[in-house]
NUKEKE-837199 format. One line per 2 residues: their letters; for each residue z, y, x of N, C-alpha, C, O. Coordinates in steps of 0.001 Angstrom, whole numbers, always signed. Atoms other than C-alpha are relative to their C-alpha. Example, Ala and Ser with C-alpha at 12.3 -4.5 7.8 and 13.67 -1.06 7.14 Angstrom:
<sites>
as = +0 -1190 +890 +7800 -4500 +12300 +0 +1200 +900 +665 +1181 +1936 ~ -60 -1190 -820 +7140 -1060 +13670 +730 +1090 -770 +899 +2198 -261
</sites>
This chain:
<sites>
xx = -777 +1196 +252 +126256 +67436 +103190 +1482 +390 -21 +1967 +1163 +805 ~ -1344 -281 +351 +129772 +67534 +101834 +533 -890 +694 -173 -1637 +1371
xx = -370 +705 -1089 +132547 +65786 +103591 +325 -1504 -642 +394 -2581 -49 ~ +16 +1079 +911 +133058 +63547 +100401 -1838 -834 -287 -2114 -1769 -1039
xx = +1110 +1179 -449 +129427 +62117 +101236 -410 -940 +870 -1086 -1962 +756 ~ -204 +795 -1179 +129883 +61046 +104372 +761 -1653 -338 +1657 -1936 -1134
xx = -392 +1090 +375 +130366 +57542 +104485 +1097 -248 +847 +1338 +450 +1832 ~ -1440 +245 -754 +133644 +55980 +105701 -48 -438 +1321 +831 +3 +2062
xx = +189 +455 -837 +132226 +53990 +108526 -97 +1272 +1172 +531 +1303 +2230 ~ +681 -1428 -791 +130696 +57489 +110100 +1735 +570 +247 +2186 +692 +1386
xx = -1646 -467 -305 +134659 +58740 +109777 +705 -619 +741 +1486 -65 +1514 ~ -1143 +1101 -1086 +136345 +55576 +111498 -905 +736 +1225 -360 +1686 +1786
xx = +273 +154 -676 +133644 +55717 +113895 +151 +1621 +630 +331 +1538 +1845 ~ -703 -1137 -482 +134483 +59577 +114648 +1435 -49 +957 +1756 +8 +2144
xx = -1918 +62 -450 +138364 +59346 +114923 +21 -1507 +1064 +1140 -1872 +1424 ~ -147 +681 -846 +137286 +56310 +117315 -332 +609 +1571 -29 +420 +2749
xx = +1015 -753 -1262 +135216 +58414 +119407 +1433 +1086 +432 +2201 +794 +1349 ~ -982 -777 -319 +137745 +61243 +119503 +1089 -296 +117 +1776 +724 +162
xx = -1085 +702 -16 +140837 +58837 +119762 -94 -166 +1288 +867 +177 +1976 ~ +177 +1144 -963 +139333 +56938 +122670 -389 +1271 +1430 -426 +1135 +2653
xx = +674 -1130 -1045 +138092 +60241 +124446 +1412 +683 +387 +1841 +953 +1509 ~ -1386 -1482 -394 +141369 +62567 +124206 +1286 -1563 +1153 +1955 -1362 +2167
xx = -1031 +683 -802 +143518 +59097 +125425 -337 -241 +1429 +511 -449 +2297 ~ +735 +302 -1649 +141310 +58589 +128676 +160 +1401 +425 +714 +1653 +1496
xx = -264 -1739 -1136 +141368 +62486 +129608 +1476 +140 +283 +1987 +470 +1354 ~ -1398 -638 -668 +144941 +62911 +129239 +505 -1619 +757 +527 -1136 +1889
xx = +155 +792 -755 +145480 +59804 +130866 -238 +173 +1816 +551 +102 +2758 ~ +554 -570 -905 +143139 +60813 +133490 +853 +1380 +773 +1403 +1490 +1869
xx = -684 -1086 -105 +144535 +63960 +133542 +1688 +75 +893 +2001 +687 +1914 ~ -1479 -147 -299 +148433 +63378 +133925 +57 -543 +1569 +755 -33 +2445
xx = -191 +403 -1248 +147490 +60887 +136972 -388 +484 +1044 -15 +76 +2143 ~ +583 -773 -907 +145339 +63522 +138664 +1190 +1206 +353 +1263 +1769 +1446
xx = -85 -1295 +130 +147654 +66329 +137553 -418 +1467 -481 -188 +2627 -139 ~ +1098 -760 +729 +145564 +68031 +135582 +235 +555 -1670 -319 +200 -2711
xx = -393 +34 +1475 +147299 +69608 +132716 -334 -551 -786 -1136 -77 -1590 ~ +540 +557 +826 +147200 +66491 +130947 -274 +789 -1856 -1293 +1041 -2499
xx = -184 -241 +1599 +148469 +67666 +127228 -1167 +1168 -337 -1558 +1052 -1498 ~ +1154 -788 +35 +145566 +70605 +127515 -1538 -834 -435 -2295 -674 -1393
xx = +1199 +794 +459 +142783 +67902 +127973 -145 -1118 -1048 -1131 -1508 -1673 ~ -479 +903 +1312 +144310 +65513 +125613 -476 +907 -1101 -1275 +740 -2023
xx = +386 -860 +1859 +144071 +68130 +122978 -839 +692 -150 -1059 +1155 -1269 ~ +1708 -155 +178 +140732 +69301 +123766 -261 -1080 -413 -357 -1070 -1640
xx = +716 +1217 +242 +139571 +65948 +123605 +110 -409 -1265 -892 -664 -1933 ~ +1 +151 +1733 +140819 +65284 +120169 -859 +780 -1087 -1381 +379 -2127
xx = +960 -789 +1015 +139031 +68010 +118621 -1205 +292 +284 -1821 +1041 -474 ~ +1191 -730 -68 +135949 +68440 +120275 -829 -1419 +636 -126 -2250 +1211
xx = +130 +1109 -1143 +133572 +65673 +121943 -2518 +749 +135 -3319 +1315 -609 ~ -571 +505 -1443 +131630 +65616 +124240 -171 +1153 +576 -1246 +1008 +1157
xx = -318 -1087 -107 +132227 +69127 +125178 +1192 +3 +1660 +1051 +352 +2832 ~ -1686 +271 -473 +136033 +68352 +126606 -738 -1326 +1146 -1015 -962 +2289
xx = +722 +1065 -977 +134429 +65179 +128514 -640 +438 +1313 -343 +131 +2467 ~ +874 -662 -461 +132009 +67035 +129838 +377 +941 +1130 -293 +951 +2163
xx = -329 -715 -487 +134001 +69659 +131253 +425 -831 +1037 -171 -852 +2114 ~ -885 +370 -448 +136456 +67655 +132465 -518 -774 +1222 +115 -940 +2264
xx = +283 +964 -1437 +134367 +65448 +134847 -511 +1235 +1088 -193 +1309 +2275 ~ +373 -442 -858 +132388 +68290 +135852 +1364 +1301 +1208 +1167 +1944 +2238
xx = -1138 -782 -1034 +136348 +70149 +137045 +562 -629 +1176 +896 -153 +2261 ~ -623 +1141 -634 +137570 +66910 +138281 -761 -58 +1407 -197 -133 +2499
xx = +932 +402 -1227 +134760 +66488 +140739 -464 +1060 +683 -554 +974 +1907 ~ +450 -1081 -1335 +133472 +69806 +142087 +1078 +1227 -312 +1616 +1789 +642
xx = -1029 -998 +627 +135768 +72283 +140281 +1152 -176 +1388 +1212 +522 +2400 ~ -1162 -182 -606 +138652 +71491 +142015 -64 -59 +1996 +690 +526 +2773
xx = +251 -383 -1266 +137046 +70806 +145633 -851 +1887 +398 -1129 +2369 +1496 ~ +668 -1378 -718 +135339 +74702 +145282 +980 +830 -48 +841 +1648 +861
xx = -1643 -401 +164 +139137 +76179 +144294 +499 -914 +1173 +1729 -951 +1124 ~ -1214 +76 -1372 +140488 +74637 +147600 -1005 +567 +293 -759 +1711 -88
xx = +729 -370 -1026 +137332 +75593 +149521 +425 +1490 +387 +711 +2023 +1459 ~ -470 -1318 -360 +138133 +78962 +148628 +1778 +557 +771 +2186 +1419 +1550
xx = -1366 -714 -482 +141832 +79140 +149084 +40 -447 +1574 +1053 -82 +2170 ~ +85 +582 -1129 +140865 +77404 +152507 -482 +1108 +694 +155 +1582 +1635
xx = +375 -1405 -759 +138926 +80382 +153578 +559 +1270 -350 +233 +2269 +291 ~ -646 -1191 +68 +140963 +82909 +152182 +1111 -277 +1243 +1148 +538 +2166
xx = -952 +169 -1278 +143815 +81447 +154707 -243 -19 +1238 +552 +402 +2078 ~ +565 -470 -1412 +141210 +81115 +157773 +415 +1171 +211 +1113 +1382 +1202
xx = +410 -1475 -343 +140838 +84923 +157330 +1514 +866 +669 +1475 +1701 +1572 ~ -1468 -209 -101 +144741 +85654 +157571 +554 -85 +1091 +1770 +87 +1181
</sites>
């Protein structure tokens, strides 16, 4: 399928999906601290990839990066 077959609806409804995704991450992002403009501009070009990531950094990602720097400083 060419890109001139695709119907128009299938295109809005893209650039809605990837509009609505990149503005909630960086969003998300800036209020967490979370190099917004990075997840913003994943999110625009990729879905649900960038989403995906992003909840699973938000939520354990970033508590196993302190855990560690927590026990690297016990040891000290």
């Amino acid at each position: 399928m060419i890109p001139e077959d695709v119907p128009v609806i299938i295109w809005v409804l893209l650039f809605a999906i990837l509009f609505t995704q990149a503005t909630w991450l960086f969003v998300d992002a800036r209020r967490r601290g979370f190099n917004p403009w990075f997840w913003g501009l994943w999110g625009c070009i990729h879905f649900p990839l960038p989403f995906i990531a992003y909840w699973l950094f938000k939520r354990d990602g970033l508590q196993v990066i302190k855990n560690l720097f927590n026990r690297s400083n016990d040891n000290e």
